[in-house]
C-alpha positions in Angstrom: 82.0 80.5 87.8 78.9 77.6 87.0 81.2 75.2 88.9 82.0 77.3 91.8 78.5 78.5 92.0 77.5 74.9 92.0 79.5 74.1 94.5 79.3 76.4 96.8 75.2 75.6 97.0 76.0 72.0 96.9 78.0 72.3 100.4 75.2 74.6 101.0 72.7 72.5 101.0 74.5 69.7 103.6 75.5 72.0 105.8 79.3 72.4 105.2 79.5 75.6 106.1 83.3 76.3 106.2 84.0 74.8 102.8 80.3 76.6 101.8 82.3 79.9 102.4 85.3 79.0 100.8 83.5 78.2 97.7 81.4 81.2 97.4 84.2 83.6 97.9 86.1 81.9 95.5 82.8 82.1 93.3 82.6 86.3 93.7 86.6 86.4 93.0 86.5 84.7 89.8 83.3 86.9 88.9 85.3 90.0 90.1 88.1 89.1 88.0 86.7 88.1 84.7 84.4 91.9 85.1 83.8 93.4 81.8 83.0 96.6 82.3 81.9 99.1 79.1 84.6 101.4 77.4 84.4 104.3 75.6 87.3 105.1 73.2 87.8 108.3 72.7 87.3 110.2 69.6 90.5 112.1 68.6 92.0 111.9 65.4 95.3 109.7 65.0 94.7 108.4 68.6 96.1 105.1 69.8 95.0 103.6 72.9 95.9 101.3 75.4 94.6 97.8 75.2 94.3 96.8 78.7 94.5 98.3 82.0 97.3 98.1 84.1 100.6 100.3 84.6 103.2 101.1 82.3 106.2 99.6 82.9 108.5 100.2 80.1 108.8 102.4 77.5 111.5 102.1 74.4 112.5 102.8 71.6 114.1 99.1 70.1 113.9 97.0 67.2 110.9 94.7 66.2 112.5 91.7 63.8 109.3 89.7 63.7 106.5 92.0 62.2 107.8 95.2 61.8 111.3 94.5 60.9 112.0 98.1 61.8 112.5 100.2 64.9 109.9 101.6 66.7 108.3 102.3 70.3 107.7 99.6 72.7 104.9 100.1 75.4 105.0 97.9 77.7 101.6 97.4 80.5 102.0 95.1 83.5 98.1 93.8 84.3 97.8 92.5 88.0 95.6 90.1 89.2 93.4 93.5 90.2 93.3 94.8 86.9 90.1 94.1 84.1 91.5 91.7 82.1 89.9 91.9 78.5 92.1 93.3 75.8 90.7 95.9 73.7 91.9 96.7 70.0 94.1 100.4 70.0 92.9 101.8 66.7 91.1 101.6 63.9 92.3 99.3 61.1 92.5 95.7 59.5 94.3 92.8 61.0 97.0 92.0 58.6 98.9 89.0 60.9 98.0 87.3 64.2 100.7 85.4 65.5 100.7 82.9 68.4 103.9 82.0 70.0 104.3 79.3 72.9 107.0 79.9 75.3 108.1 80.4 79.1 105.6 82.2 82.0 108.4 84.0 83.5 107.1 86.7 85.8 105.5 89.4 83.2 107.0 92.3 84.6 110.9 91.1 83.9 112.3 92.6 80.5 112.8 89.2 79.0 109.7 88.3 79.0 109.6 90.1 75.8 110.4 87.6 73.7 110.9 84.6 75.9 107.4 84.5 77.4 104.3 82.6 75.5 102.4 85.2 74.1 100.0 86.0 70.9 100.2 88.9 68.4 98.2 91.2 66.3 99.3 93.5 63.5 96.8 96.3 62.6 97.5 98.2 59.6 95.7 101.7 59.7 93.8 103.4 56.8 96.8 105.5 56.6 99.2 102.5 56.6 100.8 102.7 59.6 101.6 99.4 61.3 100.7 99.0 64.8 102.0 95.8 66.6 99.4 94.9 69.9 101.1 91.5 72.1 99.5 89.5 74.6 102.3 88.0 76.8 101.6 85.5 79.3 103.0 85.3 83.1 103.9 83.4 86.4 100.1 83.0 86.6 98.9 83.7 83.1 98.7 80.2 81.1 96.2 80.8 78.8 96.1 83.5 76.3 92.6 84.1 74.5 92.2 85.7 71.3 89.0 86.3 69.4 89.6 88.2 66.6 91.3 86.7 63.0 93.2 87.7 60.0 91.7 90.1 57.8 89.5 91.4 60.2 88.3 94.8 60.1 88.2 96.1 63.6 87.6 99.3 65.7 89.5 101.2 68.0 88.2 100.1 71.9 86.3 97.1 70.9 87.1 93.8 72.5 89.6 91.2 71.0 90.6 88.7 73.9 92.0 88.0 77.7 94.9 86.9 79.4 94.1 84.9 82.4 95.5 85.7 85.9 98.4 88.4 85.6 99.9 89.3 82.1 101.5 92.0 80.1 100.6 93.6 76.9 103.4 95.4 74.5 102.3 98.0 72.1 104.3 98.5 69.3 104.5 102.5 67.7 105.9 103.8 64.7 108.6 106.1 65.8 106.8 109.3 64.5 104.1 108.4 67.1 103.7 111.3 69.8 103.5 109.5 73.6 100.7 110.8 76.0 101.9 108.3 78.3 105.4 107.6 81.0 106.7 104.7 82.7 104.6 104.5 85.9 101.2 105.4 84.4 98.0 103.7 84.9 96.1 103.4 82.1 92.9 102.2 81.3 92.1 99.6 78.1 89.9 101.5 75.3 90.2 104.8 76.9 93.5 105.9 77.9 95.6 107.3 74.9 98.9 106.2 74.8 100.0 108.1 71.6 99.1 109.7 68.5 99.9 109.0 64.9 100.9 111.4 62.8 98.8 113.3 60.3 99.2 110.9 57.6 98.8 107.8 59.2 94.6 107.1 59.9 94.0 105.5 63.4 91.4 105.9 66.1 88.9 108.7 65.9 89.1 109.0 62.3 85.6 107.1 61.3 84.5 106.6 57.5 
C-alpha cells in the first residue's frame, strides 16, 4: 500500500495523470482487500466458528491421516478475491501442532486441492479434548500463506491468526459428534458465523474460565 501510495503521488506530482489513476486505484484495491474489519464471536457454549469468510463449498465426512488420524467432518470455505481475508481461530483452546506444507496453487475451489495445494495447518485441542483441525490452503492466486500464531499457544475463539493472499480456501476439520449449523452453499462470516457445535463434553467457544 506505502509503494502504491507512493507512487501514485509521485506521477502525481509530474503530471502523469493516466498512470496517476492507475496507481491510486490500484492503491484503494489493495487497501480494500487487506480490510480488517472487527468480529465478534459469539458466545454459545460448544460453539465452533468459521475462520474466514467466504462460502461453503464442501462438506464431508472423510478421513484425516495427518493430524487426526481418524474420521471426521471436513468444512470446506472457498474465499474470493471479494472476501475479508484474515483467518480467525474457531474455538477456544491450545495449539498442539502447526504444520506448513508447500505444494501446488491449483484453483482452490477443485477437490484436490485438499491435499495437493500448499497450505499451513493448526491443531487446536479444546479444554474438553476435542481436536479441531483449522487449514489454510493456497490458490491460482494465493502464493503466500501467513500465519501468526505458534505451538503451544493458548488462543481464543474469533481472535486473529493469519491471511491468505489473493483467493484461498480454508478446511475445518470436526469431530464426527459435532452438530453442523451450516450446508454447502452458505456464506459465512470468519469469527461469527457458527459452523457447528461440540458436544457437551468437549469445551470450545463460549465456554470462558
Amino acid at each position: 500500500m506505502a509503494a502504491a501510495g507512493g507512487l501514485t503521488v509521485l506521477a502525481g506530482s509530474l503530471g502523469w495523470v493516466a498512470p496517476a489513476v492507475v496507481l491510486g486505484t490500484l492503491t484503494l484495491l489493495t487497501a480494500w482487500f487487506f480490510r480488517n474489519p472487527r468480529r465478534r464471536a459469539p458466545q454459545t457454549a460448544g460453539a465452533v466458528v468459521a475462520p474466514g469468510d467466504g462460502r461453503v463449498l464442501a462438506v464431508h465426512e472423510e478421513y484425516e491421516p495427518r493430524f487426526l488420524k481418524d474420521r471426521g467432518t471436513r468444512v470446506s470455505i472457498f474465499l474470493s478475491i471479494f472476501d475479508v481475508h484474515v483467518n480467525r481461530i474457531p474455538c477456544d483452546g491450545t495449539i498442539e501442532d502447526i504444520l506448513y506444507q508447500p505444494g501446488r496453487f491449483l484453483a482452490a475451489n477443485r477437490p484436490e486441492a485438499t491435499l495437493r495445494n500448499e497450505q499451513n495447518s493448526l491443531l487446536i485441542r479444546t479444554a474438553g479434548g476435542a481436536k479441531v483441525l483449522c487449514v489454510q490452503v493456497a490458490g491460482v492466486l494465493a502464493r503466500r500463506i501467513v500465519c501468526w500464531a505458534f505451538p503451544g499457544e493458548v488462543v481464543t475463539c474469533g481472535e486473529r491468526f493469519g491471511l491468505i493472499r489473493f483467493g484461498s480456501r480454508v478446511d475445518m476439520y470436526l469431530p464426527l459428534g459435532a452438530t453442523l449449523r451450516v450446508a454447502v452453499g452458505d456464506y459465512v462470516k470468519g469469527g461469527e458465523t457458527v459452523l457447528a457445535e461440540l458436544s457437551d463434553e468437549e469445551s470450545a467457544c463460549g465456554q470462558r474460565s
